[in-house]
C-alpha positions in Angstrom: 5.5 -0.5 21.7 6.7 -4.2 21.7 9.4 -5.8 20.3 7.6 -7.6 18.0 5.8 -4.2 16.2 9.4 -3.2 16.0 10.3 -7.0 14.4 7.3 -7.0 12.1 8.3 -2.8 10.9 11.7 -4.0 9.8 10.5 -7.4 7.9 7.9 -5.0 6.1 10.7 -2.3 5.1 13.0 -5.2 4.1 10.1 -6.5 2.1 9.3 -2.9 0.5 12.5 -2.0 0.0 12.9 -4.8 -2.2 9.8 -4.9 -4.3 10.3 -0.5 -5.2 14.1 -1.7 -5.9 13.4 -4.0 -8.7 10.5 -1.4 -9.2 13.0 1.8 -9.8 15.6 -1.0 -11.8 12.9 -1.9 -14.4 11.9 1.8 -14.9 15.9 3.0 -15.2 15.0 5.8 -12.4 18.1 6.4 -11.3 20.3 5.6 -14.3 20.5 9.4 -15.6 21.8 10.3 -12.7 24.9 7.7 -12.6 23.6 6.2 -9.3 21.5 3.5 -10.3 23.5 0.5 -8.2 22.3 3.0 -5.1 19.0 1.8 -5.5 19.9 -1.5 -3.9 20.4 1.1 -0.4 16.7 1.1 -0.2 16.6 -2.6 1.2 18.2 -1.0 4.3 17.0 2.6 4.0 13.5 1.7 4.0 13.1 -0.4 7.5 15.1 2.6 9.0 12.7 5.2 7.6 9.7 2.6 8.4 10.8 2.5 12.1 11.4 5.9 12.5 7.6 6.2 11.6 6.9 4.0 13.7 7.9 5.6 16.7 6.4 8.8 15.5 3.1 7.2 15.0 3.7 6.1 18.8 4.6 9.5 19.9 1.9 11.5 18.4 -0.7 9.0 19.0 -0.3 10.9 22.7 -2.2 13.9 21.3 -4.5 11.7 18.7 -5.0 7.9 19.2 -5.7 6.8 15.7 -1.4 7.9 14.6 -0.3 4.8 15.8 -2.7 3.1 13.6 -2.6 5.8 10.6 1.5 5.0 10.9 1.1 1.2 10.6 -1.3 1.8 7.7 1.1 4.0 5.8 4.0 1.3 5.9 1.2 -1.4 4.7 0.8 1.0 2.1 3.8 1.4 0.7 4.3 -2.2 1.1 0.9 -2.7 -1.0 1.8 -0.1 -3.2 5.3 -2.1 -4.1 3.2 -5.1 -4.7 0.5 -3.5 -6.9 3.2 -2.0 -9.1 5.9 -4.9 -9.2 2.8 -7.1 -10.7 1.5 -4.0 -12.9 5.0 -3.7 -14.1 5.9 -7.9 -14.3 2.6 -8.2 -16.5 3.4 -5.5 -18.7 6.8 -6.8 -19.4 5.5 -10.3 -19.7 3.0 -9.4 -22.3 5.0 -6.2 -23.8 1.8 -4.5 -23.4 2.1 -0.9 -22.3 -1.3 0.9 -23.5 -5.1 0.0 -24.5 -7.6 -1.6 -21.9 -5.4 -4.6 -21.6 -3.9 -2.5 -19.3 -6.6 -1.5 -17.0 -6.6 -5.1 -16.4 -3.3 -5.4 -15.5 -4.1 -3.0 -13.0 -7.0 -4.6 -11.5 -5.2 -8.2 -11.1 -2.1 -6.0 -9.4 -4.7 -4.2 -7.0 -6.1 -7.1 -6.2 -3.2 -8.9 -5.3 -2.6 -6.0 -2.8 -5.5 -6.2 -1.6 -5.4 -10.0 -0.1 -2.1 -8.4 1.2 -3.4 -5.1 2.8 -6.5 -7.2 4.8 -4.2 -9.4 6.2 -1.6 -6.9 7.6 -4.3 -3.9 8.5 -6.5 -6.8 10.4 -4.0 -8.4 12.1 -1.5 -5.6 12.7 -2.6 -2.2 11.8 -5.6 -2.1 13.3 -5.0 -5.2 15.7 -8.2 -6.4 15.1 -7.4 -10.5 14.9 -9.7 -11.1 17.9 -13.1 -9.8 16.5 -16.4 -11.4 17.0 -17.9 -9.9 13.7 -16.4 -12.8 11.4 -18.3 -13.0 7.9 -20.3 -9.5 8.6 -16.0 -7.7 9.0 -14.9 -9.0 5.7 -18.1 -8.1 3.8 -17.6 -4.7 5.1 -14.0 -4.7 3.8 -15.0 -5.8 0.6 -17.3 -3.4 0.4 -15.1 -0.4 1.5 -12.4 -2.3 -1.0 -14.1 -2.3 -3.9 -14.8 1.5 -3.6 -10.7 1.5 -3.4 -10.7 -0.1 -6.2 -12.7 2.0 -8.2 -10.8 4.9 -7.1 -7.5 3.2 -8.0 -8.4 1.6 -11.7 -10.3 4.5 -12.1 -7.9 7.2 -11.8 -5.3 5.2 -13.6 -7.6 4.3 -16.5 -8.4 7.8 -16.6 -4.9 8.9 -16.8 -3.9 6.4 -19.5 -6.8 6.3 -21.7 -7.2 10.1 -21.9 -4.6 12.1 -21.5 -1.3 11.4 -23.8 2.4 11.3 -22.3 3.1 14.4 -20.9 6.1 16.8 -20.2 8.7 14.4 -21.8 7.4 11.1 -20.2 7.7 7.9 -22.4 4.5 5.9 -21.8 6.1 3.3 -19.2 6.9 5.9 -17.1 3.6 7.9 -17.8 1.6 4.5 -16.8 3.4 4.1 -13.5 2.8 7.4 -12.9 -0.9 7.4 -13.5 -0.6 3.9 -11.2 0.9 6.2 -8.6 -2.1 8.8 -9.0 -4.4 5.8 -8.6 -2.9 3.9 -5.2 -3.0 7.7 -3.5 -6.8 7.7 -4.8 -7.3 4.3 -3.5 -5.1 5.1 0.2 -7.1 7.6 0.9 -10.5 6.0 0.4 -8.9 2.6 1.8 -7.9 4.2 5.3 -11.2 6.0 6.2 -13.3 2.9 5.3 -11.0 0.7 7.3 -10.8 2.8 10.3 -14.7 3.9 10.3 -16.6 1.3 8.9 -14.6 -2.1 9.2 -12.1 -2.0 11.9 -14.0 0.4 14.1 -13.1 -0.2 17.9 -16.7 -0.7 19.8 -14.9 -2.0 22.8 -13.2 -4.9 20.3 -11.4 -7.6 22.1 -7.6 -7.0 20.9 -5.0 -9.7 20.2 -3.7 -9.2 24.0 -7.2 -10.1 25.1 -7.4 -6.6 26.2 -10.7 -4.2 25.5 -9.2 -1.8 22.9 -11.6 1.9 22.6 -10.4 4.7 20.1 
């Protein structure tokens, strides 16, 4: 593990912790239970969970090689996830729009916005695959695979929204952003077996350290 994986974990927790933190402030998470100023602890909580994963990933890659990678992919996650929901959220309060297909929209320009984000991190750090030959045919592929994430994540969200009503007490902000949640897992899910099997496959790829890289 090198020093800069370690470097790059902590700027993406810092980076996460920040983006759920204004994330939990808008929605009031904490307020009821008289510890909302805590929230502001996930700026440092965050890169300490994040590097604890990190070394996990590391460890139980031993016994399975893809955990590093599946570990990296998880914190981009998060990290994507924080971004597709700040901008769902910043839109919604912008426009004071909270329900109808304006919405869905919302959502697709947040995921979106993620997703420039999540091919720049998983290529060039997650699945340490900066030094591939396959050029234009790689990011077809990830477009591909990405718009099935994104079908699964507007999808499920829609789905969520437009059909089922608020339930068991939830105001419709909070229902939304939990139907977002519903839709990102969705999305995770699909996102990492496409990545890992279909775009960044390692076929004796050439890594960043100029190294043959097999998995």
């Amino acid at each position: 593990m090198s020093r800069k994986d370690i470097f790059i974990t902590i700027l993406v927790g810092i980076f996460t912790g920040l983006i759920w933190t204004g994330i939990f402030v808008r929605l009031g998470t904490f307020d009821g239970f008289g510890v909302g100023g805590a929230v502001w602890g996930l700026v440092v909580v965050v890169p300490i969970i994040f590097v604890f994963g990190l070394y996990l990933g590391r460890w139980l890659s031993k016994f399975a090689s893809f955990f590093s990678s599946f570990a990296k992919f998880v914190m981009v996650g998060f990290f994507n996830a924080g971004i597709d929901l700040g901008i769902f959220n910043l839109l919604m309060f912008l426009t004071g729009i909270e329900r109808g297909i304006s919405v869905s929209s919302f959502k697709a320009a947040a995921f979106l916005a993620a997703l420039i984000n999540s091919y720049y991190w998983n290529k060039h750090w997650a699945f340490k695959a900066s030094e591939t030959k396959e050029g234009t045919r790689e990011f077809s592929k990830f477009a591909m695979v990405s718009v099935g994430g994104l079908v699964a994540n507007v999808g499920a969200t829609t789905l969520i929204i437009l059909i089922f009503i608020p339930q068991f007490g939830f105001a419709q902000l909070s229902w939304n952003n939990l139907a977002a949640v519903v839709g990102n897992i969705a999305g995770l899910i699909w996102n990492f077996i496409g990545y890992r099997f279909i775009v960044f496959k390692s076929n004796g790829r050439v890594t960043s350290n100029g190294q043959s890289e097999q998995q």
